[in-house]
N, C-alpha and C positions, 0 to 999 in steps of 0.2 A: 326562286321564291321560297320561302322559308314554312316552314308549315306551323297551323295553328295546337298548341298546344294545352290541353287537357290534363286535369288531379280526377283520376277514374277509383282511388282508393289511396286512405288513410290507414294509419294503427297507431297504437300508440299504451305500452305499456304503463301498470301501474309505477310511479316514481315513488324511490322510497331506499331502505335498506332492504336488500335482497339476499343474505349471508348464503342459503342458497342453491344463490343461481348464477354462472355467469355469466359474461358475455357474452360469449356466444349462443348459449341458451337462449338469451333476450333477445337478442339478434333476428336467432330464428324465429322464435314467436313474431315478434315484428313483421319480418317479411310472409308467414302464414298466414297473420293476422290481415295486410293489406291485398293479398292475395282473395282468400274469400271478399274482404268487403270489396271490391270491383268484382267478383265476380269473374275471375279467370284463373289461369296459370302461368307456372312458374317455367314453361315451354312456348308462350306467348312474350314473354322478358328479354329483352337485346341486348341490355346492359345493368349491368348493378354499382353503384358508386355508396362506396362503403366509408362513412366517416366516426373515427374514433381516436383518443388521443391515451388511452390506459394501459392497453393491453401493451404496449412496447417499455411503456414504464412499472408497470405491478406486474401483467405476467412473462415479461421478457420475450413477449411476440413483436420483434423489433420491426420488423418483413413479414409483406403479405397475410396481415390478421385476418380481411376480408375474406380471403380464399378457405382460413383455418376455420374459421365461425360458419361460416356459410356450405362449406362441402358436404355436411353431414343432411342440410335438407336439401340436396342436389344441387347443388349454383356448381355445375364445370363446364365448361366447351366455352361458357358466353365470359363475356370479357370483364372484369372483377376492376375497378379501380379503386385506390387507395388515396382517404382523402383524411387531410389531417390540416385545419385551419381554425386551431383553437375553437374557442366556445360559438365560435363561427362554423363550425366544422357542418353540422346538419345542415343549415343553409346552402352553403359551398358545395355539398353532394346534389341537393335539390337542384342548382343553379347549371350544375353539370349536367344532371338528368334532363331539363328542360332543353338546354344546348341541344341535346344530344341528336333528341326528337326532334327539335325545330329544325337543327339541319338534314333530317331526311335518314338517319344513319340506319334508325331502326325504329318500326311504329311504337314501342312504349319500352320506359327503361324504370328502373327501381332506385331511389336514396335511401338507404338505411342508414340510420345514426344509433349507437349503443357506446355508453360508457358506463363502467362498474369504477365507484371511485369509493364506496364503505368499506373501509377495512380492518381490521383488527389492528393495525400499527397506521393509525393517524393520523400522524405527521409523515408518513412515507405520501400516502396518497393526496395531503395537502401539497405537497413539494410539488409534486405535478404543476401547480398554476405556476410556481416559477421560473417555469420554460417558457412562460405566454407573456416574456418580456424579454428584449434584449439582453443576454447574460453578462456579455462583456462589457457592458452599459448600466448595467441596473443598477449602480447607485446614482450614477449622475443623471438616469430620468426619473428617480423619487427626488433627486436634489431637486427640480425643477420644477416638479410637483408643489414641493412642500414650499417652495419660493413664490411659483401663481398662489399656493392657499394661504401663504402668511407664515408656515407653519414652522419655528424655528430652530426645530431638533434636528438631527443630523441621521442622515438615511443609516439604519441597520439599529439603535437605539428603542426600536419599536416593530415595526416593519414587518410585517411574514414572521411575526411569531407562530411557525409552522405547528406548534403543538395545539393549537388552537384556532386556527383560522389560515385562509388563503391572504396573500398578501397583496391580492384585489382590494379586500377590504379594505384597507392601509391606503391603496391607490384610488377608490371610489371617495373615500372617505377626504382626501385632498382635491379632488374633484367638485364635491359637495362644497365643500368650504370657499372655493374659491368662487362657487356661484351664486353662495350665500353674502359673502362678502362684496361683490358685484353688483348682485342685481337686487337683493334684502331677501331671499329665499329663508324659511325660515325652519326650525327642526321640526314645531308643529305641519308645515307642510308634508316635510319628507315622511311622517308620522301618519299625517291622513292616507298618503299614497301607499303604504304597508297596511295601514287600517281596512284600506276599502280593497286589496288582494285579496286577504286573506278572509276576507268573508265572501268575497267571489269563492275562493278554493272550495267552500262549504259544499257547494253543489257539485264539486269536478271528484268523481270517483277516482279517476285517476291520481289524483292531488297528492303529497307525498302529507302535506300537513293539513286537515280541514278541519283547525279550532280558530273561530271570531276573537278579533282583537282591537278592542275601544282604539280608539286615538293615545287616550291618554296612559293605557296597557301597553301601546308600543314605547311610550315614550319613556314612561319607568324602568321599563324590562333593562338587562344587563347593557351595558355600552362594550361593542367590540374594538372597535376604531373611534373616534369624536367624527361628526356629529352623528355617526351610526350606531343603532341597538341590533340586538339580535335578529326580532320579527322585524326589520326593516334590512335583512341580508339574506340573500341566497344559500340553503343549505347543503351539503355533500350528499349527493344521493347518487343511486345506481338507475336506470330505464335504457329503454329503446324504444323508438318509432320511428314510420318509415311511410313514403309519397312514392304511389305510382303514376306516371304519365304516360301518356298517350298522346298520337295524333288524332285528327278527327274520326277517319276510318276506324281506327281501332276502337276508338270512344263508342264509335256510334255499333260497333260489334256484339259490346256489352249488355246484359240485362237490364240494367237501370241507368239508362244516360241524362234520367230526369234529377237524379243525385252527383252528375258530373259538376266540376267546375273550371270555367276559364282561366288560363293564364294570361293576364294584361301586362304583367311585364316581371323581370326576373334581373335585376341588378346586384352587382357587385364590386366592390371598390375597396381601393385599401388606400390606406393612410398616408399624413404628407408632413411635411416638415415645416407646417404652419404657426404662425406665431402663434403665442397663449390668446391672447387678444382678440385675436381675427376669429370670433364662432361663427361668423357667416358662413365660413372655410371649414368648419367641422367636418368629418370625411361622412358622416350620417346626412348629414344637411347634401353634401353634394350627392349621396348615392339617394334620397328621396327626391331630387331635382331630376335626377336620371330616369331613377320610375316611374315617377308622374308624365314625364317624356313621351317613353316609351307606351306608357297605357294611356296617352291620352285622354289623363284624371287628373284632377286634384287634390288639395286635402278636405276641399269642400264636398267630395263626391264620396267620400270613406264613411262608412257606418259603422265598422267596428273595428280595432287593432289590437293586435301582441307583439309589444315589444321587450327586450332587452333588460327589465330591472333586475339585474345580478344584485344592484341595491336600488332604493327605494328612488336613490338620486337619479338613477339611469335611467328611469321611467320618465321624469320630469325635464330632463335634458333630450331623451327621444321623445317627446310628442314637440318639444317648441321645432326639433329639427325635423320632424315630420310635417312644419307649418299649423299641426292642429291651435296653436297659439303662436304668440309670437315670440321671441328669443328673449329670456328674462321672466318672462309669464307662466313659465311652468306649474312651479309652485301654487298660485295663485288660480292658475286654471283649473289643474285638481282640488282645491280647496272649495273650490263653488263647487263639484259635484259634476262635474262635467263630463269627466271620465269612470263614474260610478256606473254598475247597469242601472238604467230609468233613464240617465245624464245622456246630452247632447252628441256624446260620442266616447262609446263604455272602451276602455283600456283595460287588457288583458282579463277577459273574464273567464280564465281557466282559473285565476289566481296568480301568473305571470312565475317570477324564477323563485320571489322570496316564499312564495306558499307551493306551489305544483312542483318544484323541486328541479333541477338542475345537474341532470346527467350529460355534463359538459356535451358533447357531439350528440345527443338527442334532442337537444335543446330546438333549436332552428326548427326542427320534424314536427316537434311536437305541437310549437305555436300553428303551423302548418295543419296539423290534427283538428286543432282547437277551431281556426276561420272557416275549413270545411267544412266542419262541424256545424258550424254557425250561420253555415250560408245555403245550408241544406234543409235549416231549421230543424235541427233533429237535439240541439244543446239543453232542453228541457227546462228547469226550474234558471240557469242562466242563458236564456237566448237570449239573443236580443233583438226586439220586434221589427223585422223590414227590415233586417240584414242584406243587402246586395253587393256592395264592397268592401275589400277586407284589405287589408295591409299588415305584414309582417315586415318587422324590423329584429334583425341579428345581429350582433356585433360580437367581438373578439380582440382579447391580447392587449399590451399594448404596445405602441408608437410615437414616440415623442409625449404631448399632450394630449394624445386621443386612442381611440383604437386601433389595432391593426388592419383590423379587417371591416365592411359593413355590408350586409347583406339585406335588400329589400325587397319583397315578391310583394306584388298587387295582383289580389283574385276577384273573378267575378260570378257569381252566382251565377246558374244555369248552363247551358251545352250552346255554345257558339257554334253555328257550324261554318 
């Protein structure tokens, strides 16, 4: 019988540039940081599953980073693993951590995610995103790309212009088009959904950027890729945060298990070799089909979410795959307000990746930060009233037409026992 499993403490670093501080600095705070807020220790810890994707390419910590970062605030005897699944990566450590406990290994284990990606050279640390594609492949899945989007230039003419951007963007930005093209998705849409982040971020201290931006502020602002601008793209930044679990016993050990929260399910899936066509088939559609599964919930039953907007399009592409709308209606769902805080069901009210910032493998943690936050009612000027289910959606890399990776946890307000 599998046991139930418990988030008895959050952290979660400011995002931002951090010149500094590194990694493992932030690392540590992280793991200090969820430490106190559960209220225990770091000799209460079974496991630590450590997700980052930097330090092997900026500081040559090719092997065992986790062990380097984490020694100096005691992590030795217990068992350190190394998790590295692109910007999926937080997620993937949480999803481990959850494992870990559920099958009995050990009553409560740690996810840390930290990545330093500011750096004085670049284009070094933009070059990082393009490992989060098949290498010996990468032109012929932007050909593919840019054939679903219309788009008639020939992959490397544009593409990961590393001095300036990741070549995500390049890859969102074909994504967008070919959904605009499809279903009439249109740039004002993708424009509101960067609009209404970024005045979410207002209130996330945490936030890496917290200036309001009209709709029509987005839409002006520089164009990185077509149909994407600036405020409507995820920036390079540094942070860490980090999810401790527990099983029940342990939960109930703690000082405040009135601040615990449920785990209802904890999904992970990677990608498939699916036609462009077939979005029924999206690997996010099939890992929220899972979650809802397994937490026997729907998208009917969710009050709040944070998902995945690395750009403004990935917001609109995970909620129809979350069922919050229906496939094609993204656009259109954010446009009424729906996903606003006040709206029917508020998306991403930390600010989400384009505003709260985007430390590749803290990513996943932090949305994580954000719904406990929320379901504890402790989010302040952005709560959101009668919080009880949360949904996180992670995604990573790419795969064909889609992502590599898809990571979905549903949480539930209060201590199950």
């Amino acid at each position: 019988m599998s046991e139930a499993v418990h988030v008895v403490g959050v952290s979660c670093t400011r995002f931002g540039r951090h010149p500094d501080r590194g990694a493992g600095t932030m690392a540590r705070q992280a793991l200090s940081d969820v430490l106190a807020d559960a209220g225990t220790h770091l000799r209460d810890v079974g496991a630590v599953f450590y997700a980052n994707v930097s330090q092997k390419a900026v500081e040559g910590q090719h092997m065992i980073p986790g062990q380097v970062a984490l020694r100096p605030a005691g992590v030795t005897g217990i068992p350190v693993v190394n998790v590295e699944n692109a910007c999926a990566g937080g997620a993937t450590a949480f999803w481990l951590a959850v494992a870990h406990v559920r099958s009995g290994q050990s009553p409560a284990a740690v996810a840390v995610g930290v990545d330093k990606l500011v750096l004085p050279d670049a284009a070094a640390a933009l070059a990082v995103f393009d490992g989060a594609l098949d290498r010996a492949h990468r032109c012929t899945a932007l050909r593919t790309l840019n054939r679903v989007a219309g788009v008639a230039h020939e992959p490397g003419e544009h593409e990961g212009a590393q001095d300036r951007r990741s070549v995500f963007m390049d890859i969102y930005a074909a994504l967008a088009l070919a959904h605009m093209n499809r279903f009439g998705t249109t740039a004002r849409q993708l424009a509101t959904v960067a609009a209404k982040n970024h005045l979410h971020s207002v209130d996330n201290e945490r936030a890496q950027y917290r200036r309001p931006f009209t709709v029509d502020d987005v839409l002006a602002a520089r164009t990185v890729a077509h149909p994407l601008t600036v405020p409507m793209c995820s920036p390079v930044s540094d942070g860490a945060a980090a999810v401790l679990v527990g099983n029940t016993d342990f939960a109930a050990s703690l000082p405040t298990p009135d601040r615990h929260v449920t785990v209802r399910a904890s999904v992970l899936v990677s990608g498939s070799d699916r036609e462009p066509d077939d979005v029924e088939a999206h690997l996010g559609r099939r890992a929220a089909i899972a979650a809802y599964e397994q937490a026997g919930l729907g998208p009917r039953d969710v009050d709040v979410a944070e998902v995945h907007d690395a750009t403004a399009f990935g917001e609109i592409q995970q909620t129809e795959n979350l069922g919050f709308c229906p496939i094609g209606d993204g656009g259109q769902w954010a446009e009424s307000g729906a996903s606003a805080l006040g709206g029917r069901l508020p998306v991403n009210p930390s600010g989400g990746l384009v505003s709260r910032g985007h430390p590749v493998s803290a990513t996943g943690l932090a949305q994580l930060f954000e719904l406990v936050t929320q379901l504890r009612g402790e989010a302040g000027a952005r709560q959101v009233d009668g919080a009880r289910i949360a949904v996180a959606e992670n995604g990573g890399a790419l795969y064909g037409v889609e992502e590599a990776v898809a990571a979905i946890s549903v949480l539930e307000k209060g201590f199950r026992r």
